[in-house]
C-alpha positions as CSV (number, residue, x, y, z in Angstrom):
1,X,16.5,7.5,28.3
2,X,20.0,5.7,27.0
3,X,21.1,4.6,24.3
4,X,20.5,0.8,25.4
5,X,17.0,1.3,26.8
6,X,15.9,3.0,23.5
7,X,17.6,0.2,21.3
8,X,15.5,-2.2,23.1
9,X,11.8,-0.2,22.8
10,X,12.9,-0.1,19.5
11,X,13.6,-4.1,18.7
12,X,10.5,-4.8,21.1
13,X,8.1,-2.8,18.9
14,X,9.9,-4.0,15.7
15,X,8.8,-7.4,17.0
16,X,5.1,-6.6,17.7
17,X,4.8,-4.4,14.4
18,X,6.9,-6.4,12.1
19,X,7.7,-9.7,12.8
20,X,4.3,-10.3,15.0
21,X,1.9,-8.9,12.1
22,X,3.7,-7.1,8.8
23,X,5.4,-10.9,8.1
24,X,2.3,-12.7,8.5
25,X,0.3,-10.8,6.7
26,X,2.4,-11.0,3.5
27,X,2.6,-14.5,3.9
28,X,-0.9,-14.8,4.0
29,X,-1.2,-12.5,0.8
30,X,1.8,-15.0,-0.7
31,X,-0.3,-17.8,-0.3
32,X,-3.2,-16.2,-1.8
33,X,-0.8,-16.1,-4.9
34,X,-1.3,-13.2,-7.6
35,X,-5.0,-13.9,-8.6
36,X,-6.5,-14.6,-5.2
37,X,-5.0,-11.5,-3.6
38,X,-7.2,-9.1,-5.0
39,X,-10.6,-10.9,-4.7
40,X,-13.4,-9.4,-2.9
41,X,-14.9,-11.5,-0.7
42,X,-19.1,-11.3,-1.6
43,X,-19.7,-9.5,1.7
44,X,-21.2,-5.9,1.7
45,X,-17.7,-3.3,2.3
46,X,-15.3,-6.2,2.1
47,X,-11.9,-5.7,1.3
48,X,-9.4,-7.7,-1.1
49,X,-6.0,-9.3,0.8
50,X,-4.1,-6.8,-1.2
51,X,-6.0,-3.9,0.1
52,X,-5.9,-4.8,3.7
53,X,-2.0,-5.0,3.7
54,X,-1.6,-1.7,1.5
55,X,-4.2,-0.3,3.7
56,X,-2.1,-1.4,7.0
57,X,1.3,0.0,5.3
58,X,-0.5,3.5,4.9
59,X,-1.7,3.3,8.7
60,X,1.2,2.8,10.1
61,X,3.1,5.2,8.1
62,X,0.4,7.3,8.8
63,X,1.1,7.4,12.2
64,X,4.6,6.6,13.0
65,X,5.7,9.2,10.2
66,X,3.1,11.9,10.0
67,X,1.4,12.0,13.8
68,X,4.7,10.8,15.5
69,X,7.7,12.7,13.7
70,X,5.8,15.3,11.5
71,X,7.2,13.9,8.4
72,X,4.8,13.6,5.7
73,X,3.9,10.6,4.5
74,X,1.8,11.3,1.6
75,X,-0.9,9.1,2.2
76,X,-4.4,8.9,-0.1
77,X,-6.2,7.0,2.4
78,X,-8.9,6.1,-0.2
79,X,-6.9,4.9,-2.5
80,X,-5.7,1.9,-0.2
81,X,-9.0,0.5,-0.7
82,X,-9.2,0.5,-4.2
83,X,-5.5,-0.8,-4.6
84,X,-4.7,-4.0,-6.6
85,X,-1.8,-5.5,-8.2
86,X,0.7,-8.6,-8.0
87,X,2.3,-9.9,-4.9
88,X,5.3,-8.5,-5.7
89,X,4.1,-5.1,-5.9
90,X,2.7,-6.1,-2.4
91,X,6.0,-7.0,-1.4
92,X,7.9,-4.2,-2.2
93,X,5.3,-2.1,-0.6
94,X,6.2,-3.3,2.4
95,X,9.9,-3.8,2.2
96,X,9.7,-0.4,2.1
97,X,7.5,0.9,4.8
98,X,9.6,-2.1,7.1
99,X,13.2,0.1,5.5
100,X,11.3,3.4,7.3
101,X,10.2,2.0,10.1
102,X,13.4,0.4,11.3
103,X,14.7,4.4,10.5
104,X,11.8,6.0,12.3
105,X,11.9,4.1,15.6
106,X,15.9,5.5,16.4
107,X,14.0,8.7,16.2
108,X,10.3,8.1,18.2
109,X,10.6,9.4,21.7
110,X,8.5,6.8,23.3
111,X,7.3,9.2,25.8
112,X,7.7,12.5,24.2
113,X,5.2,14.3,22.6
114,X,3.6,14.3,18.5
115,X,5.4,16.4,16.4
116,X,3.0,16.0,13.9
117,X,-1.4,15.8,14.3
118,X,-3.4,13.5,14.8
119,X,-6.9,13.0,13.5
120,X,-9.0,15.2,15.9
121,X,-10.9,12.5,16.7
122,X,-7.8,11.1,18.5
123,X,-6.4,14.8,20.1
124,X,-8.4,14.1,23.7
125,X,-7.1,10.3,24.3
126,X,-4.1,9.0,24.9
127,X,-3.7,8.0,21.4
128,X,-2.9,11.9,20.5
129,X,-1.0,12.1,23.4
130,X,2.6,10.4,22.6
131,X,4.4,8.0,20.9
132,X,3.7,5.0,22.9
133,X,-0.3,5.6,22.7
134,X,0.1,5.9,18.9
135,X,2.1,2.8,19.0
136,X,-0.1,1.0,20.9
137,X,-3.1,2.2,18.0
138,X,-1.1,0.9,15.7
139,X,-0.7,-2.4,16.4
140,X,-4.4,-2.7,18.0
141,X,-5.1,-2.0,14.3
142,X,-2.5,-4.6,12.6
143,X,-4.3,-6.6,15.2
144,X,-7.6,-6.2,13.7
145,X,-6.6,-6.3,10.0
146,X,-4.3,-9.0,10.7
147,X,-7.6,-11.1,12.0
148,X,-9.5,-9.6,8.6
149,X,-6.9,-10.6,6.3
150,X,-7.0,-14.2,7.8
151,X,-10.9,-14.3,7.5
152,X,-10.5,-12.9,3.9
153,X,-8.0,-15.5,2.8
154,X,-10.5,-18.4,4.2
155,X,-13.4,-16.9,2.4
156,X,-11.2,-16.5,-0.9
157,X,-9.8,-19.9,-0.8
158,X,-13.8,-21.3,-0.4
């Protein structure tokens, strides 16, 4: 692949991933302001604002870092669900998985294989089969929490 071709994979997914979902979700949880971020909706497993963007920045480092390049990314998966604190802190979680993932994608092979290993309940699809299928996972799951977060923030505002 050149040089140009890979620049342009790279700025296309850093459209879908960041500008497409990663911006709008923190300006959803900006909206929500400080207080409103962390409220549970009263549904049965729901999730504050707060977590569902921490839990999306842990995903996707998850898998561009870890199942992509083999770097570890240190996640505690459960702990993303417990997670609460000020939009800023939100923020700056983000800023800095945006600062690795502008990094990371000079690195991904688009077509070449995992370096690192994915859950085996993804090693049979074409999700644990290269870089574009875990791409394509990640942004069919900013997708999904993107659409949660914006159900969260209507059921927190009332």
């Amino acid at each position: 692949m050149t040089a140009d071709r890979h620049a342009s994979l790279a700025a296309e997914w850093w459209w879908f991933i960041v500008d497409r979902h990663l911006d709008r979700m923190v300006a959803i949880a900006t909206d929500l302001g400080d207080h409103r971020v962390n409220i549970l909706p009263s549904l049965p497993g729901a999730n504050s604002a707060y977590q569902i963007v921490f839990h999306c920045c842990g995903m996707l480092e998850w898998w561009t870092r870890e199942a992509v390049l083999g770097i570890d990314a240190g996640r505690d998966r459960d702990a993303e669900f417990e997670a609460a604190g000020s939009v800023a802190e939100l923020t700056a979680r983000v800023d800095g998985v945006r600062q690795r993932l502008r990094q990371d994608l000079q690195l991904i092979d688009i077509d070449g294989p995992l370096r690192g290993d994915p859950s085996d309940h993804y090693k049979d699809t074409p999700i644990g089969s290269s870089a574009r299928g875990v791409l394509l996972h990640v942004l069919e799951e900013l997708a999904q929490h993107h659409g949660h977060l914006e159900l969260t923030r209507d059921l927190v505002r009332g």
